[in-house]
N, C-alpha and C positions, 0 to 999 in steps of 0.2 A: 527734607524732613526737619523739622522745628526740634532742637533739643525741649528738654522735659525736665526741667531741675528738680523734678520731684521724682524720678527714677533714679535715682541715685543711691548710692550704699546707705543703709542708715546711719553708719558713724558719721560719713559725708554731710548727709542730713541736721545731724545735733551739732556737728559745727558750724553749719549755714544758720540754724537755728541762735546758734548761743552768737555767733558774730553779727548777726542784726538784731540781737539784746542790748550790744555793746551802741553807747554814745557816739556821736563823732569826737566830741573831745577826750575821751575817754579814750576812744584810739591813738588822736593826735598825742595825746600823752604817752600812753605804753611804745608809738614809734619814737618818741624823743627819749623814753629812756632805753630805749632798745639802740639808740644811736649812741647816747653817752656812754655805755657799759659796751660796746664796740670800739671805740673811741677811747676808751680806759685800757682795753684785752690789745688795741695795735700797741698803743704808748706802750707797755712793757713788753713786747718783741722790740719793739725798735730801740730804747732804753739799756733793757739788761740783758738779752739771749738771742740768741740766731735762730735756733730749734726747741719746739715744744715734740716729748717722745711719751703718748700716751697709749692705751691698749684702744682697738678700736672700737670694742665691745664692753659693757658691762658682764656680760653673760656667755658660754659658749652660744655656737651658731644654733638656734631653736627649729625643731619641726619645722617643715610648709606648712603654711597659714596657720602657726600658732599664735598671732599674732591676731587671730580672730576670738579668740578664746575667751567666752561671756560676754559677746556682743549681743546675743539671744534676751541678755536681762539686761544690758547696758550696752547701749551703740557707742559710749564713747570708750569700751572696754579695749578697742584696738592702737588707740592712741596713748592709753594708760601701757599695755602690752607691750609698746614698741620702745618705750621706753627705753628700757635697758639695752635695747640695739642701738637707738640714738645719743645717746646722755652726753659721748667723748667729742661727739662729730658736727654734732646742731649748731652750737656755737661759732664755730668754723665757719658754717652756710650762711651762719648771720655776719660774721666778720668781714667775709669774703676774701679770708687767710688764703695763700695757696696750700694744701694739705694732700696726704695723699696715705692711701691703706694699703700695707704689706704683708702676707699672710709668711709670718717666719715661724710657725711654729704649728705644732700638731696634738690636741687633745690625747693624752696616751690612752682614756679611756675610748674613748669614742670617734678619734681619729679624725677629725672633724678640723680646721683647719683655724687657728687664733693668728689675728691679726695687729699691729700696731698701726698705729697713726702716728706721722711725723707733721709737724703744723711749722711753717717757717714765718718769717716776719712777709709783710706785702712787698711785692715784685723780686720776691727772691726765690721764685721757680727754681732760677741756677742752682743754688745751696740743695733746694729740697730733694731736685735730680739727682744730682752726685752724691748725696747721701743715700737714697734710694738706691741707685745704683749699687753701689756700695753693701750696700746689706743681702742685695738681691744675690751678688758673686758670691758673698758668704754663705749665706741662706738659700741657697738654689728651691727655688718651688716647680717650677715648670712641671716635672716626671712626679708630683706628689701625688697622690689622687685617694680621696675619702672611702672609708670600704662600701661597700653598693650592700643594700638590703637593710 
């Protein structure tokens, strides 16, 4: 069976759509400055700090498939939505930081599980482990569990 690129989610769709809007140079440009401003974010790990310690979330953890919510009047409402789940963490996937998300703490209203992100400078897995580790002894999650319903 032949895939169908036009069966695809619609949000899917408006970015297929809007990325062959985009120029070739137009890309060649946003990838070289998506390299220098990588390129900037290493230089200051490696520079001034071992560990970057941010929250992993903008937002508590959202409904399933809230993340869909007004794709009905706008398909690119899900990337708009997901925002605030990505905001702390995107960067990182552009950097290609080693980073890693530990859920040390718990919504009192909603019980619901908040997380940080530890971002290290590149090839220093080692540092990001043993701090990890580290937190996780303190912060025991394993026996924590979200209330059901």
């Amino acid at each position: 069976m032949l895939a169908d690129p036009d069966r695809v989610e619609p949000h899917n769709r408006a970015l297929r759509d809007a990325a062959r809007a985009i120029d070739s140079w137009s890309y060649a440009e946003g990838v070289r400055r998506t390299q220098q401003l990588s390129r900037r974010i290493v230089e200051g790990f490696l520079a001034g700090f071992d560990l970057l310690v941010t929250p992993t979330m903008a937002c508590l953890p959202p409904l399933v498939g809230a993340w869909r919510a007004g794709a009905d009047h706008n398909p690119l409402m899900p990337l708009l939505n997901s925002y605030p789940m990505g905001v702390f963490t995107s960067v990182f996937n552009v950097t290609g930081q080693p980073a890693i998300s530990l859920p040390v703490h718990h919504d009192d209203a909603t019980g619901l599980p908040v997380g940080i992100q530890i971002v290290a400078a590149p090839w220093r897995e080692d540092l990001l482990l043993q701090v990890s580790r580290t937190l996780e002894l303190a912060h025991p999650w394993t026996d924590r569990r979200p209330p059901v319903g």
